[in-house]
N, C-alpha and C positions, 0 to 999 in steps of 0.2 A: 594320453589320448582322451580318457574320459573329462577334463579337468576343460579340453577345449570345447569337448560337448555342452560341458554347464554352462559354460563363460557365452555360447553361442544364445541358448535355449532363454539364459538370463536377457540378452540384448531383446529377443523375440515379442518377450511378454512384457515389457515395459510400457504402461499406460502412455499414450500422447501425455505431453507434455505441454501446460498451460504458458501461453506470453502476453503480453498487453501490447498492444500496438494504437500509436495516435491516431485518431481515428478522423482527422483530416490528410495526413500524409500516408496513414501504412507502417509507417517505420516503429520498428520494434524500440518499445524505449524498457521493457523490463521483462523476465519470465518469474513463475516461481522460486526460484530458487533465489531470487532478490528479495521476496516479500519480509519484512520483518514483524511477526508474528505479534499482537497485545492480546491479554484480556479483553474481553466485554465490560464495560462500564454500567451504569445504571439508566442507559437513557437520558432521555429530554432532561430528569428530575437532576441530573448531574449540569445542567446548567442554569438552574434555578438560582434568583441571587439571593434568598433567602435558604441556605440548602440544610443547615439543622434544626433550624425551627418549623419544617416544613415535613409531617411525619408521612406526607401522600406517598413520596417515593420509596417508603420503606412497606407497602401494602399494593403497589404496583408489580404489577409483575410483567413486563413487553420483551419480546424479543427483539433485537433493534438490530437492522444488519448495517453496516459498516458503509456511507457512502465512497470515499477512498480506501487504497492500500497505501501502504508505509512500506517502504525500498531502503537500501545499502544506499549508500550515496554511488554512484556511478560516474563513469566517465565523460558520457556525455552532458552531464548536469554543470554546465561552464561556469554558473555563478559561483558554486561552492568552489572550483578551482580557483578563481580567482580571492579566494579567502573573505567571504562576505557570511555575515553569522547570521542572517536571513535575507530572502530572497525569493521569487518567485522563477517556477521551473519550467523553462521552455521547450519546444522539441527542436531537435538542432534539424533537421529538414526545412519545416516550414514556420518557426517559431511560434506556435499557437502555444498555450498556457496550457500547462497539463497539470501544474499545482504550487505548492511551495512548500517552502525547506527551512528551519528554524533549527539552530544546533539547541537550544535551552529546550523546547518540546512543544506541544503543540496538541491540541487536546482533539479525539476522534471524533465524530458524529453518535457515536455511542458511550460517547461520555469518558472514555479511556483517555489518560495520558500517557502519549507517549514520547520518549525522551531518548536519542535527537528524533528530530522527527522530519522525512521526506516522503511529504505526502503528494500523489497522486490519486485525481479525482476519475471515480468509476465513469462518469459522464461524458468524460474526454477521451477514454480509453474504450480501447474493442479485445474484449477477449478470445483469444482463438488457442489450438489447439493444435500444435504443430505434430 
C-alpha cells in the first residue's frame, strides 16, 4: 500500500514537461527528452579563420547561448529515412524548414561540434510546456 502512495505522490510533483512545436503548424516535432546535450564552445572566436594565431579568443570571456537544439534523429525526419547523409529538416504538417541534419557533424552557434548532428533552429520553433 504504501509503495502505491510514492508511485502516486511521484506522478504529482513532476515539473511540466518542456516540447518544441513548429511554430507555423503547432505540431509537436520534439520534447526534452530528444535534445542531445553538447558542450559550450568558445563563441564567435571558434569561427575565426585564423583561430591559433588569434590569442583574442583565449582573453574573451561571452556567454553565448545556443541558437538551435540538437535531437535523436526521429520518425518524422523523412529525409534521414530515406538514407540521405545530409539534408534539410522539414515539418511533416506543413513542410516549413525547421533545420538540417548532417551524419558527419555540424558545428553549434557556440562554436561546439557536434557529431551527428540534427539540428533544429530555436527561431522555427515555439517552446511550451506541456
Amino acid at each position: 500500500m504504501a509503495e502505491a502512495g510514492s508511485s502516486q505522490t511521484e506522478t504529482t510533483t513532476k515539473p511540466p514537461q518542456l516540447i518544441y512545436r513548429c511554430k507555423k503548424c503547432r505540431r509537436i516535432v520534439a520534447s526534452v527528452e530528444n535534445i542531445v546535450s553538447h558542450e559550450h564552445g568558445k563563441g564567435e572566436s571558434s569561427f575565426k579563420w585564423k583561430k591559433r594565431s588569434s590569442q583574442s579568443w583565449e582573453t574573451e570571456k561571452q556567454s553565448v547561448d545556443c541558437t538551435s537544439v540538437f535531437v535523436e534523429p526521429m520518425k518524422w525526419m523523412q529525409a534521414v529515412h530515406e538514407g540521405h547523409v545530409e539534408d534539410k529538416l522539414l515539418c511533416m504538417g506543413c513542410n516549413a524548414r525547421l533545420g538540417n541534419f548532417n551524419w558527419a557533424g555540424m558545428q553549434c552557434s557556440c562554436g561546439a561540434w557536434v557529431n551527428p548532428a540534427f539540428q533544429l533552429h530555436k527561431s522555427r520553433l515555439d517552446e511550451c510546456n506541456m
